[in-house]
C-alpha positions in Angstrom: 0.3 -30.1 19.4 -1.9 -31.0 16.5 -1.8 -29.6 13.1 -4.2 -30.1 10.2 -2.2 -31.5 7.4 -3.6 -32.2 3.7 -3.0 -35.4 2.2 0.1 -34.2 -0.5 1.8 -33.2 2.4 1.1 -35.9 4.7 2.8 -38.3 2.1 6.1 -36.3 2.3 6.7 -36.4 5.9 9.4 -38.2 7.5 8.0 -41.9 8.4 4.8 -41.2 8.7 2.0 -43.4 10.2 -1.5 -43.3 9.0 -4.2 -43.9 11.6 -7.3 -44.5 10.4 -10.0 -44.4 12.9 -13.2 -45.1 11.2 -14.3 -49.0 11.8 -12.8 -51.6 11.3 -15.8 -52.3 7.9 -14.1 -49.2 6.3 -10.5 -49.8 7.0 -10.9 -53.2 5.3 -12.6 -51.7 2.7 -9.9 -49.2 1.7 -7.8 -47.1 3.2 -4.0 -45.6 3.2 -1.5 -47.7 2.7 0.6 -48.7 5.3 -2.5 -47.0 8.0 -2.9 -48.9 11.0 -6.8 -49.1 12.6 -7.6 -47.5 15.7 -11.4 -47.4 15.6 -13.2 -45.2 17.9 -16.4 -47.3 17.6 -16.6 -50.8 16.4 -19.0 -51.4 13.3 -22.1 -52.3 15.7 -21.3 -48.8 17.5 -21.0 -47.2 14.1 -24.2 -48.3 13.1 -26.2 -47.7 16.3 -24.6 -44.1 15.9 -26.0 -43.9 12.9 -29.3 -44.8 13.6 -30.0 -42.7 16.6 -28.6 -39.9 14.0 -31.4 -40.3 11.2 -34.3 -41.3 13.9 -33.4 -39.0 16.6 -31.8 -36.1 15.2 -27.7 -35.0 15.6 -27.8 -34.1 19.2 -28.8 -37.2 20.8 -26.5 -39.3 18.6 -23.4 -37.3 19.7 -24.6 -38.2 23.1 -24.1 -41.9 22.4 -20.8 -41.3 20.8 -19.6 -39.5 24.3 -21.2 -42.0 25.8 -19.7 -45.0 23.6 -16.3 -43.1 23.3 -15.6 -41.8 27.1 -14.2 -45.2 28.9 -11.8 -45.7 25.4 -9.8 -42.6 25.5 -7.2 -43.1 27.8 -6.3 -46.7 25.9 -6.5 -44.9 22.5 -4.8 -41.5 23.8 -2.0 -44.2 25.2 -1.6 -46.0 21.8 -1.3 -42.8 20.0 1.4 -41.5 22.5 3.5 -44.7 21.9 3.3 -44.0 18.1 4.0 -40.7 17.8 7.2 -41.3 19.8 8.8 -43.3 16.6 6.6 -42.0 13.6 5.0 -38.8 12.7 1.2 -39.4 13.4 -1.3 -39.1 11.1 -4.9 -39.1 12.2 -7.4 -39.6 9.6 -11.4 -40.8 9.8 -14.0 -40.6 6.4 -13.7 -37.1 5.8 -11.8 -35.4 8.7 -14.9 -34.8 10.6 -16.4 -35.6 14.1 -14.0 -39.2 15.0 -10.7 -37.3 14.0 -11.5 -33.6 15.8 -12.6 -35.5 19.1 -9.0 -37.8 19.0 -7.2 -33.8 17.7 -8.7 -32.8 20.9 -7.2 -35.3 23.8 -3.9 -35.4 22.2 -3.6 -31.9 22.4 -5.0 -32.0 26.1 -2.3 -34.6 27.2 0.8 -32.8 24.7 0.7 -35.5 22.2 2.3 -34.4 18.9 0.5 -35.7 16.2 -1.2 -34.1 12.6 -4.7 -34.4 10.9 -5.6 -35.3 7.8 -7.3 -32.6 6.0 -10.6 -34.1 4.5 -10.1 -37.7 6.2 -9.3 -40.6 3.8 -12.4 -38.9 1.3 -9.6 -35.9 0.6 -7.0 -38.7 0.0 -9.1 -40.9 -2.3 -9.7 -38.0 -4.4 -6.3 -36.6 -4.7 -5.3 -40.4 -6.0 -8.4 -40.4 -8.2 -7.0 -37.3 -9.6 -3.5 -38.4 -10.1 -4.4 -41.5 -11.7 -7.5 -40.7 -14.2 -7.6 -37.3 -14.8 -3.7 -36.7 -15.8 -1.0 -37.4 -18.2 1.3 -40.1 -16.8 4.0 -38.0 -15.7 6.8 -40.2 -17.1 7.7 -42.4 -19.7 6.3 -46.2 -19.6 9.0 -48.9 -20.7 6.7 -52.0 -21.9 8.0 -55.9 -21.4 6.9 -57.8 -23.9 6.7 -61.7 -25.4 5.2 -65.0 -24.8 3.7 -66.4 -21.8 7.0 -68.2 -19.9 9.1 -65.9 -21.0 10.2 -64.3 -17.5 8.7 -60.4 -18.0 7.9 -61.0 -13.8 11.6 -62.5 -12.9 13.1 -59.3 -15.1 10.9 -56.6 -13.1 11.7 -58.4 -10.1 15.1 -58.1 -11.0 15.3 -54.5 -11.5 13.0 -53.4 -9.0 15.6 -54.9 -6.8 18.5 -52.8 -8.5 16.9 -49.8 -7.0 15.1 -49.0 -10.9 11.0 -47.9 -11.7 10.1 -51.3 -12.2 6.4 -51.8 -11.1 5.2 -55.7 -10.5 1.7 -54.9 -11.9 0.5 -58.3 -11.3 1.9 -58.9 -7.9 -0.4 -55.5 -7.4 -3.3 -57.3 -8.0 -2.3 -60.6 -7.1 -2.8 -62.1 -10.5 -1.3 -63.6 -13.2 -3.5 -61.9 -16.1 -5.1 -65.1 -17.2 -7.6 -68.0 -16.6 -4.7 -69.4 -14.4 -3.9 -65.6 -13.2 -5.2 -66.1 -9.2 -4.4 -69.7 -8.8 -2.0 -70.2 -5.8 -2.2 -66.8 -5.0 -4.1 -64.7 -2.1 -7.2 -62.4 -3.0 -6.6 -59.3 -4.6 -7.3 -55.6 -3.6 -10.1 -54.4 -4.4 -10.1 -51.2 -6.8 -9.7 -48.7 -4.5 -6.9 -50.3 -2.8 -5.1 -51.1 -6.6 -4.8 -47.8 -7.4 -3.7 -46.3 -3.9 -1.1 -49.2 -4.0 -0.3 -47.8 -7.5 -0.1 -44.5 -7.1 2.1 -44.5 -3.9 4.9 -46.5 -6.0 4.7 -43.9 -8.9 5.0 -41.3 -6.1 7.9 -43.2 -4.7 9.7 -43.1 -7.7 8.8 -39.9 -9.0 12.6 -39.3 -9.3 13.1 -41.9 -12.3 11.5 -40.5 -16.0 10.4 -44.0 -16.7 8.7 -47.1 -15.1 9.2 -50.5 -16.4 6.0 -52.8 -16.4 4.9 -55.7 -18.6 2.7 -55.2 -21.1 -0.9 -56.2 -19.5 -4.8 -55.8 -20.3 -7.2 -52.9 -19.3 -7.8 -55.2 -16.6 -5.5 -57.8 -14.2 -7.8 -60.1 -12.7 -10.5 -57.6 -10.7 -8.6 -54.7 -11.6 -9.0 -51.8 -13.9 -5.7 -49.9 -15.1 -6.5 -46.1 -15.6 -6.8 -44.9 -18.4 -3.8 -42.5 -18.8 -1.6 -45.8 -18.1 -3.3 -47.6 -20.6 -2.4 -45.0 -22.8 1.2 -44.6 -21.3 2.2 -48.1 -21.9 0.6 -47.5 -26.0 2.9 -45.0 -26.5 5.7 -46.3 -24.7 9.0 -47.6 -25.0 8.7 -51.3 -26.3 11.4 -54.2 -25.0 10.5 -57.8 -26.3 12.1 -60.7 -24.4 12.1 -64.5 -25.5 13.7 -67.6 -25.2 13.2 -71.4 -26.1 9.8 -73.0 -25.7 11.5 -75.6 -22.5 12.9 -72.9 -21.1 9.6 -71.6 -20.3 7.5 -74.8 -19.8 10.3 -74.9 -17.3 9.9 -71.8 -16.1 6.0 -72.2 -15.9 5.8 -75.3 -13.6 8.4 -73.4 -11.1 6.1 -70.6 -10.7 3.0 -73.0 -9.7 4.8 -75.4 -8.0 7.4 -73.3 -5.8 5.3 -73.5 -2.8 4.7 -77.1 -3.3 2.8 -79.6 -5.2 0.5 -77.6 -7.5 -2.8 -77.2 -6.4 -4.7 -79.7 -9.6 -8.7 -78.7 -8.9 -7.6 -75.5 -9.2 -5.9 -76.0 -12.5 -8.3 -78.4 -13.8 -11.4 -75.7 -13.9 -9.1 -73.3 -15.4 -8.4 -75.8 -18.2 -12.3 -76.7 -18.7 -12.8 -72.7 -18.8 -11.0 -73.3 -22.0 -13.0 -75.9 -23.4 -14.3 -73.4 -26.5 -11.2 -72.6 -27.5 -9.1 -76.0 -27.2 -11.9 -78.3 -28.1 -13.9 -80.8 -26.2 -10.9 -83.8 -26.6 -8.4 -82.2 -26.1 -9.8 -80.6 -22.8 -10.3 -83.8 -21.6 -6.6 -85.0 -22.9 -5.0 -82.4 -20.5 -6.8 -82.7 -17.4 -6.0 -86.6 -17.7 -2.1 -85.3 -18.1 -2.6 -83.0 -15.4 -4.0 -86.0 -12.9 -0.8 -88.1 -14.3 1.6 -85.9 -12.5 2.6 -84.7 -16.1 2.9 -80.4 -16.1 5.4 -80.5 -19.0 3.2 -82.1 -21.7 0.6 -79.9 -19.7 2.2 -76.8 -20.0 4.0 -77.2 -23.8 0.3 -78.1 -24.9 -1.4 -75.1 -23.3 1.4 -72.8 -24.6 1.2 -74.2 -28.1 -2.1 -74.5 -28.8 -3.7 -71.5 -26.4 -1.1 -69.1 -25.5 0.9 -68.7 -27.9 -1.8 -68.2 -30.9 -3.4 -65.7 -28.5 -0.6 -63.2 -28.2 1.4 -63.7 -31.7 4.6 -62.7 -30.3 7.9 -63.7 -32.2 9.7 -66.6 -30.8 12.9 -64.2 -31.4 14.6 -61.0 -32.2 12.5 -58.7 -34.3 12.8 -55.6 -35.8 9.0 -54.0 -34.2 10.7 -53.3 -30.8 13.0 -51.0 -29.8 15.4 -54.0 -28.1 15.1 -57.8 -28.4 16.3 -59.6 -25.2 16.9 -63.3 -24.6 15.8 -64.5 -21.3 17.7 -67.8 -21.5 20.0 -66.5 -18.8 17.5 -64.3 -16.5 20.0 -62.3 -14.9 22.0 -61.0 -18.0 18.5 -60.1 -19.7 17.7 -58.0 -16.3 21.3 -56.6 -17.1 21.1 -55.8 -20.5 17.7 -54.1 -19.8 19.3 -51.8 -16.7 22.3 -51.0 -19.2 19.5 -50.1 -21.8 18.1 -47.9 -19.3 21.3 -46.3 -18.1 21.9 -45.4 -21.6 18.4 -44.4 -22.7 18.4 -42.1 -20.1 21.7 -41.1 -18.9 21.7 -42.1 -15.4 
């Protein structure tokens, strides 16, 4: 009732669920997304495994695992049978070894239909390492450009929504891309996570011959892009989008202070981080606006005086980008984009 499944295939089964068995240390690591943990030993019965493996040799440790293992089974056998009567079960440990043959075995005693992963979550990692680093992007990268403010997020929201390759490469690593880039926000993935989360959307919309992203750095916040996106986006298709300098101080302040009153420590270091660049007084002038409750003069002043020398993008329509897009109304410029799209590539 068990069949040994690689990792390629795995991913193209109908609803499948991922269930990683290793401890609960390596599932928070990394693992699959969308895997749920079923650990056949806890991290202190991984590690005394482990020990009684490298002091007393391989025989006496599997002991302890039977040993550590035996009163579990039933509860895990019964957690796997309610599963695999909704989703197509995937069993997986590090590298499809001892954990994930001894849980193979007991389903198949008690007819529980499930697969195995080929390699364990070590086969997978690779096959994403592979996929990401080691080839050509398989598809053409379409590249949001323009000022900070300008709504590049709100227009890949937009179309990702629309059912187009639109990937949120910030909301991937749950930053912004700037001194500002985690503030309000929860931790991000670490690198191993980033590019699984990556790679499953690209595989997800391996039907589309483009993916929209905005134009980022090598890295977003504790993130590395690979190096074949990197060179994806260079070579891309370029869209520029821009609109008035309120519009996006507007625009700004909403996206710090949707979830309530903006969190002003926070904002404050990130300010003083900037001290080098904006001067000393001037520092100084906008923490004391920030602590007065006033984010517009804030906001125009960082955009005028930091961001906006950083990035040099036009302030309108130019002639370097293969379409110009005014964000003034968000939805049309999501619109215009999609029929850009439509046309570009006749879908």
């Amino acid at each position: 009732m068990v069949r040994d499944i690689n990792s390629e295939e795995a991913l193209k089964l109908d609803i499948p669920l991922f269930v990683d068995l290793r401890a609960e240390s390596e599932f928070t690591e990394a693992t699959i997304p969308g895997a749920v943990n079923l650990p056949i030993f806890n991290d202190d019965e991984r590690t005394q495994v482990g020990t009684t493996y490298h002091q007393d040799g391989p025989a006496k440790a599997r002991w302890l695992a039977l040993q550590i293992v035996s009163p579990k089974l039933p509860e895990l056998a019964k957690q796997i049978d309610y599963w695999s009567r909704q989703k197509a079960v995937v069993l997986f440990c590090w590298r499809g070894g001892m954990r994930s043959r001894a849980i193979s075995m007991i389903c198949d005693l008690v007819g529980i239909p499930a697969y195995r992963l080929t390699g364990g979550y070590k086969a997978y990692r690779k096959m994403v390492r592979n996929y990401l680093w080691e080839q050509q992007l398989d598809r053409e990268v379409i590249v949001l450009h323009g000022l900070t403010g300008v709504g590049k997020t709100e227009v890949i929201e937009i179309l990702a929504n629309h059912g187009l390759a639109a990937i949120n490469l910030e909301a991937l690593a749950s930053n912004r891309g700037s001194v500002f880039g985690g503030i309000g926000l929860p931790p991000g993935p670490n690198q191993k996570m980033f590019e699984s989360y990556l790679a499953h959307i690209l595989w997800h919309q391996a039907r589309f011959p483009y993916i929209v992203v905005e134009c980022e750095s090598r890295r977003i916040g504790r993130n590395t892009l690979p190096t074949p996106f990197i060179e994806g986006m260079r070579t891309g298709s370029h869209i520029l989008l821009y609109d008035s300098l309120e519009n996006r101080v507007q625009r700004l302040i909403g996206e710090y202070t949707y979830q309530g009153s903006p969190d002003l420590d926070s904002l404050s270091r990130a300010i003083t981080s900037l001290k080098n660049r904006l001067g000393g007084e001037k520092t100084t002038e906008l923490i004391n606006y920030l602590y007065q409750g006033d984010l517009v003069q804030v906001t125009r002043e960082l955009l005028v005086n930091y961001y906006d020398p950083l990035y040099h993008y036009p302030h309108g329509p130019s002639k370097e980008y293969d379409l110009c897009v005014s964000t003034q109304d968000i939805m049309a410029a999501a619109n215009r984009i999609e029929d850009y799209l439509n046309h570009r590539y006749n879908q």
